[in-house]
C-alpha positions as CSV (number, residue, x, y, z in Angstrom):
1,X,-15.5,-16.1,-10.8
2,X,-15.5,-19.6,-10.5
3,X,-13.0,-21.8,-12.6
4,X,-12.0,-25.6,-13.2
5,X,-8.6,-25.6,-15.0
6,X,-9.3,-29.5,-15.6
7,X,-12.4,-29.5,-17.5
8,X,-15.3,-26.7,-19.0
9,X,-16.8,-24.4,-16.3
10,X,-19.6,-22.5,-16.5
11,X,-19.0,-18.8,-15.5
12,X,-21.6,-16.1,-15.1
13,X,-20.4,-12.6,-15.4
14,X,-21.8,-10.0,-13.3
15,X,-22.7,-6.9,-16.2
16,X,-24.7,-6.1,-19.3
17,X,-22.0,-6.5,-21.9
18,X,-18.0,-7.1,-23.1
19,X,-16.6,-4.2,-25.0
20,X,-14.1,-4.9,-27.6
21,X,-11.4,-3.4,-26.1
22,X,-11.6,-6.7,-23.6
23,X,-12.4,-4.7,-20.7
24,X,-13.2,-7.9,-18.7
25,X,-10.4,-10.2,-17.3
26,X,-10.0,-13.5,-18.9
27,X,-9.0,-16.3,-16.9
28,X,-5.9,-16.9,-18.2
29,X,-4.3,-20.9,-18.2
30,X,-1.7,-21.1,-15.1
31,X,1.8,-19.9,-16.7
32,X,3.7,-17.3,-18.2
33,X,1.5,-14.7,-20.1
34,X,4.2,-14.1,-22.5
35,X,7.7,-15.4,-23.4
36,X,10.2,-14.9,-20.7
37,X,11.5,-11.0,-21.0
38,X,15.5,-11.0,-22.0
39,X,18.3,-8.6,-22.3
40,X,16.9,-7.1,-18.9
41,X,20.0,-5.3,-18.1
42,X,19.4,-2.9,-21.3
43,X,15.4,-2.9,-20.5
44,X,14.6,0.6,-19.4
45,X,11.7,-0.4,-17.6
46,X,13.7,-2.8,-15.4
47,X,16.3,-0.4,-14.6
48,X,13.5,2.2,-13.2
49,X,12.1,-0.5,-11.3
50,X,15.6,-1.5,-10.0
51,X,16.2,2.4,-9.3
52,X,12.8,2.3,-6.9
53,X,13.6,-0.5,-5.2
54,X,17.3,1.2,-4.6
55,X,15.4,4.2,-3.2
56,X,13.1,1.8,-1.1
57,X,16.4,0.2,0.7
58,X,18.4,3.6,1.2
59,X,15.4,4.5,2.9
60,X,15.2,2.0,5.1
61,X,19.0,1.6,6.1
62,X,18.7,5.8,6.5
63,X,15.1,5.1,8.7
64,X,15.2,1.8,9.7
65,X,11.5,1.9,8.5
66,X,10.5,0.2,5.4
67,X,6.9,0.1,3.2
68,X,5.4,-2.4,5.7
69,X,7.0,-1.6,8.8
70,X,10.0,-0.7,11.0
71,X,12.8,-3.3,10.8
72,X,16.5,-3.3,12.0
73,X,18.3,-2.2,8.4
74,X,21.7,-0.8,9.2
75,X,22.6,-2.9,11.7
76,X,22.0,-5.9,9.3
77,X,24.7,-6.6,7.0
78,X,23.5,-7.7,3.6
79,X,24.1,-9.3,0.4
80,X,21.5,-8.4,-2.3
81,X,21.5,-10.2,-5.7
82,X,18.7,-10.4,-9.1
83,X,19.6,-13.1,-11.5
84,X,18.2,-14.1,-15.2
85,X,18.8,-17.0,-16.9
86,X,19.2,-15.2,-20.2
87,X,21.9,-13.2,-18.8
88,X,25.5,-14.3,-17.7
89,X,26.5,-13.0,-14.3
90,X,24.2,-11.0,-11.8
91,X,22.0,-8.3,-13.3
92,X,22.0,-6.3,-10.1
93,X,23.6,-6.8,-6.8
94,X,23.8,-4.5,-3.3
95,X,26.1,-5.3,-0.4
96,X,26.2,-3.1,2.8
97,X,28.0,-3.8,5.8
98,X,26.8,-2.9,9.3
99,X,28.8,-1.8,12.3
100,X,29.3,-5.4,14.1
101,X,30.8,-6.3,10.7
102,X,33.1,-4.1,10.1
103,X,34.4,-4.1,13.9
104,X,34.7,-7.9,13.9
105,X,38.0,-9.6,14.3
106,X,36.8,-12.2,12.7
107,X,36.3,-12.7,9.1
108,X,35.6,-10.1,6.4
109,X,35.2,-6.2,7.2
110,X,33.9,-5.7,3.9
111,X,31.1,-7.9,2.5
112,X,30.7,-8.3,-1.4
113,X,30.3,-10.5,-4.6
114,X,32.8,-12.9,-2.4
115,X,31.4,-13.0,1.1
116,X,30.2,-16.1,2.8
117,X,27.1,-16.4,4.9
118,X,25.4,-19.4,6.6
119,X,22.4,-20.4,4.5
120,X,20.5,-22.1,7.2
121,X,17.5,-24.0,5.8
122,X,18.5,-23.0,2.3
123,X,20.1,-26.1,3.0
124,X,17.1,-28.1,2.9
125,X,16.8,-27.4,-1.0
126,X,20.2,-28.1,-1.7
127,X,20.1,-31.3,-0.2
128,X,17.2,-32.1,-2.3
129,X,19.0,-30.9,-5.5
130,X,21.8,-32.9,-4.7
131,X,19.5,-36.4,-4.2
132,X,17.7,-35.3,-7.5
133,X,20.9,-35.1,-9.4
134,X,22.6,-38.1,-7.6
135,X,19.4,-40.4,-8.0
136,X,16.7,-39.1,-9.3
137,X,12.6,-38.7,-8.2
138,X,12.3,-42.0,-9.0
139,X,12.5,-43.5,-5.2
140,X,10.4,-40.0,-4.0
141,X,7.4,-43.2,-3.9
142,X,9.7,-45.4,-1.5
143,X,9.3,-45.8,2.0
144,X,12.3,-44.7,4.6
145,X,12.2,-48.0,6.3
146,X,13.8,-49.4,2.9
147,X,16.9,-47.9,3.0
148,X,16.5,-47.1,6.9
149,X,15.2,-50.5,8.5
150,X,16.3,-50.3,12.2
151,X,13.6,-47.2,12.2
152,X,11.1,-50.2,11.9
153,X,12.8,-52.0,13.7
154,X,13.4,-50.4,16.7
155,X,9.8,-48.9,16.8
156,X,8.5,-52.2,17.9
157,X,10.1,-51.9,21.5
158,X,10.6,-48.8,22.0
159,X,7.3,-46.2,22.3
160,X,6.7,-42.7,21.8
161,X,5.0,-40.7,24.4
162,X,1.9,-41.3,23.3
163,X,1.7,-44.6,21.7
164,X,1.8,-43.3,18.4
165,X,4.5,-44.1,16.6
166,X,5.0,-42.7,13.1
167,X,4.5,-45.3,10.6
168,X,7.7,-45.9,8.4
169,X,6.3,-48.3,6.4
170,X,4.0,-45.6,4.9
171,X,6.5,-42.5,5.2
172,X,8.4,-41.8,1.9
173,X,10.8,-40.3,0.7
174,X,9.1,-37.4,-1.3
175,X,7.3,-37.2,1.9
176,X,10.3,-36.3,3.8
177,X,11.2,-33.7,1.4
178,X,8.4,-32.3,1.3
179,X,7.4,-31.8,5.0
180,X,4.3,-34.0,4.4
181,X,6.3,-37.0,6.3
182,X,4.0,-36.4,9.9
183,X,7.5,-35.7,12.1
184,X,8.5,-33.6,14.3
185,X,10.2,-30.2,14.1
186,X,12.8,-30.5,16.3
187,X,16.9,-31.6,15.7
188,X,16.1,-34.7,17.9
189,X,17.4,-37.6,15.5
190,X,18.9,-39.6,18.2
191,X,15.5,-39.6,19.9
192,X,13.2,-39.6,17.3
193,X,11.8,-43.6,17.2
194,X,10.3,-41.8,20.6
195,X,8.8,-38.8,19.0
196,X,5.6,-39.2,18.4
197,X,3.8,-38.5,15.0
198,X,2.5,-35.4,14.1
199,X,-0.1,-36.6,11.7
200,X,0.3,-40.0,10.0
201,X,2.4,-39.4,6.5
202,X,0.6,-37.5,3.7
203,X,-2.0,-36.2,6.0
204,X,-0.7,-32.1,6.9
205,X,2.2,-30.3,5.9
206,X,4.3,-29.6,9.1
207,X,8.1,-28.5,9.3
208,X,10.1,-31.2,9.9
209,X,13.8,-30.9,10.6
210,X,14.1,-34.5,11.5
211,X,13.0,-35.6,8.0
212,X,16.1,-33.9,6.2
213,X,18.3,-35.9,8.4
214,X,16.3,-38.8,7.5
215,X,16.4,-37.9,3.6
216,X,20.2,-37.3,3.8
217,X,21.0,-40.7,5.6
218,X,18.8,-42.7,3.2
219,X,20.7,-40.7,0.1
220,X,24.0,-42.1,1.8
221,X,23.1,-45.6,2.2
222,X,21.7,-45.8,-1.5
223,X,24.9,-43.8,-3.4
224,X,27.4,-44.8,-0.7
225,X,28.7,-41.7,-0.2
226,X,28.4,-38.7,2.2
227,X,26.1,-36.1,1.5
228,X,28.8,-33.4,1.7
229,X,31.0,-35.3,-1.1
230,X,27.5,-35.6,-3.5
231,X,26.9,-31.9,-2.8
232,X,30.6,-30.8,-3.7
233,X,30.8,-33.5,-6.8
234,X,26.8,-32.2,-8.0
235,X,26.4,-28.7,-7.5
236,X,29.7,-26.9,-6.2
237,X,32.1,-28.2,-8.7
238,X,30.0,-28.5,-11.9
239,X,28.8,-24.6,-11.0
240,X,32.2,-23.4,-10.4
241,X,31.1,-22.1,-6.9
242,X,34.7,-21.8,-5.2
243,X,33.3,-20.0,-2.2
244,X,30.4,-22.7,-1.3
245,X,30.8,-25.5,0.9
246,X,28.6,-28.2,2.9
247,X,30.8,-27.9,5.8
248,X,32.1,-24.6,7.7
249,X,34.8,-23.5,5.9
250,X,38.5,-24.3,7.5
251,X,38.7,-20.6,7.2
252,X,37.3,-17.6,8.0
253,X,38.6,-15.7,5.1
254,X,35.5,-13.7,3.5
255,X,33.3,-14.6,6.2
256,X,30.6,-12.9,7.2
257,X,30.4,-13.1,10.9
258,X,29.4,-10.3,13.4
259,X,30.8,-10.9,17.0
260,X,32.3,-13.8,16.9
261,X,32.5,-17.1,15.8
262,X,30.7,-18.9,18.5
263,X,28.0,-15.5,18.9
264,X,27.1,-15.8,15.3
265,X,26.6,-19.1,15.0
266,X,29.4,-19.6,12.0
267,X,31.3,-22.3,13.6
268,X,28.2,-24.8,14.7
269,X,27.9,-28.0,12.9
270,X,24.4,-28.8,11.6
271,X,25.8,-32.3,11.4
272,X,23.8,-33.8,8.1
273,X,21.6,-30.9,7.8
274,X,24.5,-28.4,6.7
275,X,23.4,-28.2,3.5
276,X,20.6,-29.5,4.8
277,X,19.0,-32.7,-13.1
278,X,17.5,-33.4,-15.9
279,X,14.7,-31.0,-17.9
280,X,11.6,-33.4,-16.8
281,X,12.7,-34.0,-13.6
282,X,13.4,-30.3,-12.7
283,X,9.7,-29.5,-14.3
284,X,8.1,-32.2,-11.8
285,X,10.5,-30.4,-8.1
286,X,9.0,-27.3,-9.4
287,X,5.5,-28.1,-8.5
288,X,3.3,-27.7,-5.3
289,X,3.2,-30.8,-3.3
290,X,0.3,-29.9,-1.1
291,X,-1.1,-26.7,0.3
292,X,-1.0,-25.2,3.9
293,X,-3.6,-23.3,5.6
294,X,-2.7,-19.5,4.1
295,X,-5.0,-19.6,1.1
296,X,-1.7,-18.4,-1.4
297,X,0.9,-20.2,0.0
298,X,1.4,-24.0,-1.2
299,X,4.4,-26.3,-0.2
300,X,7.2,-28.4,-2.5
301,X,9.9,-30.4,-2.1
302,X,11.2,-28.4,-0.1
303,X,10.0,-25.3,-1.5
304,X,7.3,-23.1,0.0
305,X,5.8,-21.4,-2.6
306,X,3.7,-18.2,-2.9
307,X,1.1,-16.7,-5.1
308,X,0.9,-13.1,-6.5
309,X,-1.2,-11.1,-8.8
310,X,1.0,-9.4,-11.1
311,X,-0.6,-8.3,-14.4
312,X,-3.9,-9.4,-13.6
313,X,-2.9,-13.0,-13.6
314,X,-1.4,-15.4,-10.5
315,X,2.2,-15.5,-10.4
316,X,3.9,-18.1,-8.6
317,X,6.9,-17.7,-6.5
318,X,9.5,-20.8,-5.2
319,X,11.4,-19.9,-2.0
320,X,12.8,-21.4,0.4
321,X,14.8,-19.2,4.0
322,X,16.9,-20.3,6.0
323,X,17.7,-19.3,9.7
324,X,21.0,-20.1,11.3
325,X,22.1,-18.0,14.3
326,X,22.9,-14.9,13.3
327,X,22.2,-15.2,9.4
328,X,18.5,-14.8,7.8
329,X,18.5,-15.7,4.1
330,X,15.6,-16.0,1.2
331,X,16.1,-17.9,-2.2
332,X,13.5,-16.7,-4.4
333,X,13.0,-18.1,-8.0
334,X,10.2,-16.8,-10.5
335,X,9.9,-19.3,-13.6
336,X,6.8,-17.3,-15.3
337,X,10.1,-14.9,-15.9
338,X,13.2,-16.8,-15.5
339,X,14.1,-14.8,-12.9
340,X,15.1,-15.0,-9.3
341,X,17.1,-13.1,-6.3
342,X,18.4,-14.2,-3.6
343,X,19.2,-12.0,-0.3
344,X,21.2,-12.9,2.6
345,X,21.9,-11.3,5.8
346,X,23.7,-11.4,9.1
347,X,23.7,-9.4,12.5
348,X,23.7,-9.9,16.1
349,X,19.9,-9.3,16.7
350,X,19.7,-12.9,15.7
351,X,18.0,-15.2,12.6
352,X,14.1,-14.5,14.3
353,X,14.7,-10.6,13.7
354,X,16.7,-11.3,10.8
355,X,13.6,-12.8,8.8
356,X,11.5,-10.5,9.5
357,X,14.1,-7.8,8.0
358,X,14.4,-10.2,4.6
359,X,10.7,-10.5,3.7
360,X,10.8,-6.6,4.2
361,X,13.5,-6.4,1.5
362,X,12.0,-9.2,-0.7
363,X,8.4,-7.1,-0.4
364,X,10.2,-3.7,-1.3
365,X,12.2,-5.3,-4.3
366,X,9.2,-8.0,-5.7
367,X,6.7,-4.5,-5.7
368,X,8.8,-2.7,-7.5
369,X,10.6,-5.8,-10.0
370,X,7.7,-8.1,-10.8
371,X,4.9,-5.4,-12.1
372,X,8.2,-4.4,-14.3
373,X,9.0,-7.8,-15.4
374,X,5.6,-8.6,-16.6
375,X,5.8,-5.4,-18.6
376,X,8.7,-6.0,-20.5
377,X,7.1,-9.5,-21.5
378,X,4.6,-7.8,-22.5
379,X,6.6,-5.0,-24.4
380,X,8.9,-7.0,-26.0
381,X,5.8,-9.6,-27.2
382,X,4.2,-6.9,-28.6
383,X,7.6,-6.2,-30.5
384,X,8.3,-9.5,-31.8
385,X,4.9,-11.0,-32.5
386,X,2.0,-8.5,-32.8
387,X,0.8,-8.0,-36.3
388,X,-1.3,-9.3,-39.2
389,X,-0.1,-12.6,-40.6
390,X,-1.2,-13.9,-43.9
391,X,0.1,-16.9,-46.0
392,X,2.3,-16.7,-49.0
393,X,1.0,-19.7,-50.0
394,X,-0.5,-19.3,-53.9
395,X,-4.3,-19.2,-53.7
396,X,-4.4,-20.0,-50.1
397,X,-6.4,-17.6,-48.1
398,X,-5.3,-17.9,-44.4
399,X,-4.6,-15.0,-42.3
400,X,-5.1,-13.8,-38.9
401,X,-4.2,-10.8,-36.3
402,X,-2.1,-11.4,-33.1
403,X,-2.4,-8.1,-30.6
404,X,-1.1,-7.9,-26.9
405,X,-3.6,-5.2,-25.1
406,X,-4.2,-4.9,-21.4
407,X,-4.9,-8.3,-20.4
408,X,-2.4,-11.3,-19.7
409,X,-1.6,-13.5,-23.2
410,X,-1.5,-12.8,-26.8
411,X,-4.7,-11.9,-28.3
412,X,-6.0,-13.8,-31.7
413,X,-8.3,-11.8,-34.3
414,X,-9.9,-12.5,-37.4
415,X,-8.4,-16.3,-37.8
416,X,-9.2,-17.0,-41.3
417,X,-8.2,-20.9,-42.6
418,X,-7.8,-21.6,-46.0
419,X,-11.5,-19.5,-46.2
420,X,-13.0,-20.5,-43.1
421,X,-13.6,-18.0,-40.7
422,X,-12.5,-20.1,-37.6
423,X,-14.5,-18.1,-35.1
424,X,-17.6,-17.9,-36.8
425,X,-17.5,-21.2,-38.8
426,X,-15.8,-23.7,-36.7
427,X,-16.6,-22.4,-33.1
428,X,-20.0,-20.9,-34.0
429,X,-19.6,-17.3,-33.1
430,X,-22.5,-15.7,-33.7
431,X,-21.6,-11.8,-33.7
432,X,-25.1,-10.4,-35.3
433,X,-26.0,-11.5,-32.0
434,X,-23.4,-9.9,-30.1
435,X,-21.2,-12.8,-28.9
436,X,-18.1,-12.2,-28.2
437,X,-15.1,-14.2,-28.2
438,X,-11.5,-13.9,-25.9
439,X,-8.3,-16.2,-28.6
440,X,-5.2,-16.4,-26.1
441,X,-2.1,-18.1,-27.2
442,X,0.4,-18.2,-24.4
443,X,3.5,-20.0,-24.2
444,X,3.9,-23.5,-23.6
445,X,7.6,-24.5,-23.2
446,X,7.7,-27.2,-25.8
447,X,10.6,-25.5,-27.3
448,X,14.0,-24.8,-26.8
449,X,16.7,-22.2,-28.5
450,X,15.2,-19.5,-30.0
451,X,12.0,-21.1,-30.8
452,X,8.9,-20.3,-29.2
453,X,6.0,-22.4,-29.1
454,X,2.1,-21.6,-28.0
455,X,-0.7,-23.4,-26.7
456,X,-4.3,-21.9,-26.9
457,X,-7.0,-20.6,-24.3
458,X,-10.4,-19.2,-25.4
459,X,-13.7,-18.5,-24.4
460,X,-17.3,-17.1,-25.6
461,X,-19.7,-14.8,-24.1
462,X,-23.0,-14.8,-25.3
463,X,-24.9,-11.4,-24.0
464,X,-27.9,-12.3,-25.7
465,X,-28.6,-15.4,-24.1
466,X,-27.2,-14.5,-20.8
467,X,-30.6,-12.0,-20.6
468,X,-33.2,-14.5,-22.1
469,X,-32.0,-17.4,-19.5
470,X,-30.3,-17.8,-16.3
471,X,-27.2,-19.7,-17.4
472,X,-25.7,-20.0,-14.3
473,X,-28.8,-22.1,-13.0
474,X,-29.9,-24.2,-16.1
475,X,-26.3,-25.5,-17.0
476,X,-25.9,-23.6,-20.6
477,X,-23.0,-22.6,-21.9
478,X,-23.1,-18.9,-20.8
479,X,-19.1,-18.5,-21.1
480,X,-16.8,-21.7,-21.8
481,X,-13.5,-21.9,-20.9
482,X,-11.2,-23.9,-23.7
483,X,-8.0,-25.5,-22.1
484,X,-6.0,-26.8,-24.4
C-alpha cells in the first residue's frame, strides 16, 4: 500500500470487500496508537512479558545461545534495566557478574543498582543533551568555522590528501551532531584540517568521531566553560546521579572493570569525547535527521533510530551504543510508550564481541516487552475510553461510539451532531452502497497532567466503485486518507 502522510493518497486495495469487523489494516498517522500505558509494574501483561524475557536470558547465560544466535553470555557481566516515565524508580532491573569480575582486584566483585561502566559513545548523546540544555538548537544552523575559525583558517595552507578539504563554511553544527558533517571516523583531531572530506556537509550520513570533538570545543568557546563542568552542572547534579561522571572516576570504588584497569580500558581518557531542555526543544532532538542505507533505520542528533512493527503499526526506537574497551552498552528510548531500557556490559572479549552480545539481549527483551506494551495501551484504552457517549445537553441530540478492536487507534461509530449523522451527512457516506468508512482518534500530545487530547484519521472505501472503474488508474477517490 502506497501512502503520503503530507497530503491525500489514492490507495487501491487488493480484495472484493471490507467486513465490519475492520478486518483490513488502516494506515494509521505516525505516533502512539493509544495513550501511553501506566502503572506497568501492577500490569499483568507486562509482568509475563518480563517473566519471558527472564527465561530468554537464563537461557542464554546457562547456553551461551540466544534466539538469534550464539553469543558470549556468562562471561559478560551485565547491568539490565526497563524504565517508565510514569513510574518512580526502575520497573525491572538484572545484574549478573561473570568470572573476570568477580576475580578482579580491581573495582567491584559484585555488580548492581550502584556499579559503574564506561558508556563509550553513549557519550555522544550526552554531550548533545548537555549543548541542548546549556544553549539551545538554536545555533544547530551555524557553521563551525564561527566559533572555530583557525579550522578555516588553517585549511587554506595546509591540504588534505586529496585536495579536498571539508568545507567549514558550510559544515554546521546540527551537522556535526548528527553525523551528516562529511568527516572522518577516526580520533584524529590534531590532524584533521588534513583529513579529507568524506562527502561535502549534508550530503551522507557517516560516523564521525572527529565531529563530537568539534561540537564539544565550539560548546566551550560559546558558554566558556568545559564540557565536563556543563555536563555535571546540566544533567548529573540536577538528576541526582551521584555515581556518573564526565571524567574517570578518582576511584575505582563500584567499578566495573574485568582484568585490570589498563586491560579494560577503565582508566583511558577519551579527552573531549568522554561523555562524548525545554518541551519544544526535546520534541525537535527526537526526530530523524536523515536516513541511512538500511531501509528502517534513520539517523538523529546523535541518535540512530529504528523501526518496528508492533501492533500492526511502525514503532520507532531512539538508541544510541557505545563501545569503549571492554564495555558494550545500548540506550534504548520508546516514546510511542514512554518507555525505555538501557543495558550495559563489560568483559574481556572486548567492546566488538560485546555489541553483538547487547543487541542479542535488546532483541530477546524488545520481542517479548514491546508486543506487551502495545497491549496494555490497548487494554487500558479500552478501559478508560470505550463506550457510547451522548450529550446531557437539553434537546441536543449528539452522540457517538468509541471502540478499540484489533487494529492500532480508537475506533469512532455512529457520530451523530446536534442531528447530523456526520458520516453520512457531512462526509457523504453512502452505505446502501456499501461504503465503508475507518474514524481513528489517536493521541496527539497537546496535553499535559491527566488530560488527554486526540487528533483524527479516517478514510472511505467505496466497493462499489472500485468494481465499475479502475481507481487506481483514473485518479478517483477509491480510498482517501484524512490527516488531520
Amino acid at each position: 500500500m502506497r501512502v503520503n502522510l503530507y497530503a491525500l493518497a489514492t490507495v487501491v486495495f487488493v480484495g472484493a470487500s471490507i467486513a465490519a469487523d475492520t478486518s483490513t489494516k488502516i494506515c494509521p498517522v505516525l505516533g502512539p496508537a493509544f495513550p501511553a500505558p501506566v502503572g506497568l509494574s501492577s500490569e499483568k501483561l507486562f509482568q509475563a512479558a518480563v517473566g519471558s524475557f527472564e527465561d530468554a536470558l537464563e537461557k542464554a547465560l546457562e547456553t551461551d545461545l540466544s534466539t538469534n544466535g550464539p553469543g558470549q553470555f556468562n562471561t559478560t557481566t551485565m547491568s539490565i534495566g526497563m524504565f517508565s516515565t510514569s513510574e518512580d524508580g526502575l520497573l525491572y532491573q538484572r545484574h549478573y557478574t561473570d568470572p573476570a569480575v568477580r576475580n578482579s582486584s580491581f573495582g567491584t566483585q559484585q555488580v548492581d543498582s550502584r556499579s559503574i561502566y564506561r558508556l563509550g559513545s553513549i557519550g555522544k548523546l550526552l554531550t548533545v543533551y548537555s549543548f541542548l540544555i546549556s544553549v539551545g538548537d538554536q545555533r544547530f544552523n551555524d557553521p563551525i568555522a564561527k566559533y572555530i575559525p583557525e579550522l578555516v583558517r588553517d585549511s587554506k595552507t595546509v591540504k588534505s590528501q586529496n585536495g579536498m578539504t571539508p568545507d567549514w563554511n558550510e559544515t554546521t553544527l546540527g551537522q556535526l551532531a548528527s553525523h551528516m558533517s562529511g568527516l572522518s571516523h577516526d580520533y584524529l583531531l590534531h590532524g584533521l584540517i588534513t583529513e579529507p572530506a568524506l562527502f561535502r556537509s549534508g550530503c551522507s550520513p557517516m560516523y564521525s568521531n572527529n565531529g563530537f570533538e568539534l561540537l564539544g570545543l565550539a560548546l566551550e568557546r560559546i558558554t566558556g566553560s568545559k564540557v565536563g563542568d556543563l555536563f555535571t552542572e546540566g544533567i548529573v547534579r540536577p538528576l541526582a546521579l551521584h555515581d556518573t561522571s564526565y571524567a574517570v572516576p578518582k576511584s575505582t570504588q563500584n567499578g566495573v572493570i574485568p582484568g585490570n584497569t589498563t586491560v579494560s580500558g577503565w582508566a583511558n581518557d577519551a579527552g573531549i569525547l568522554g561523555p562524548a531542555g525545554a518541551p519544544a526543544q526535546t520534541r525537535r532532538w527526537m526526530k530523524p535527521v536523515t536516513f541511512t542505507a538500511g531501509i528502517n533505520m534513520a539517523v538523529g542528533a546523535p541518535w540512530e533510530i529504528y523501526r518496528a512493527q508492533v501492533g500492526g503499526r511502525t514503532v520507532d526506537l531512539y538508541t544510541k551504543d557505545g563501545g569503549w574497551g571492554a564495555y558494550a552498552t545500548l540506550l534504548v528510548l520508546v516514546p510511542d510508550f514512554k518507555f525505555g531500557f538501557s543495558i550495559l556490559t563489560a568483559n574481556l572479549i572486548g567492546s566488538n564481541v560485546g555489541a553483538k552480545n547487547v543487541y542479542f539481549i535488546a532483541e530477546m527483551l524488545g520481542s517479548s516487552i514491546l508486543p506487551a506494551l502495545e497491549n496494555v495501551a490497548r487494554q487500558q484504552a479500552n478501559a478508560t475510553f470505550a463506550g457510547h457517549y451522548t450529550s446531557i445537553a437539553s434537546g441536543l441530540n449528539s452522540s457517538l461510539t468509541v471502540l478499540v478492536d484489533i487494529q492500532p487507534a480508537l475506533r469512532v461509530e455512529n457520530w451523530v451532531s446536534n442531528g447530523t449523522k456526520i458520516f453520512e451527512e457531512v462526509i457523504g457516506l453512502d452505505s446502501t452502497s456499501g461504503d465503508y468508512i475507518d474514524f481513528r482518534i489517536q493521541p496527539n500530545n497537546l496535553y499535559s497532567g491527566n488530560e488527554v487530547g486526540f487528533t483524527r484519521a479516517w478514510q472511505i472505501y467505496r466497493p462499489l466503485r472500485h468494481q465499475l472503474f479502475d481507481m487506481g488508474r483514473d485518479g478517483s477517490d477509491n480510498l482517501r486518507e484524512h490527516w488531520s
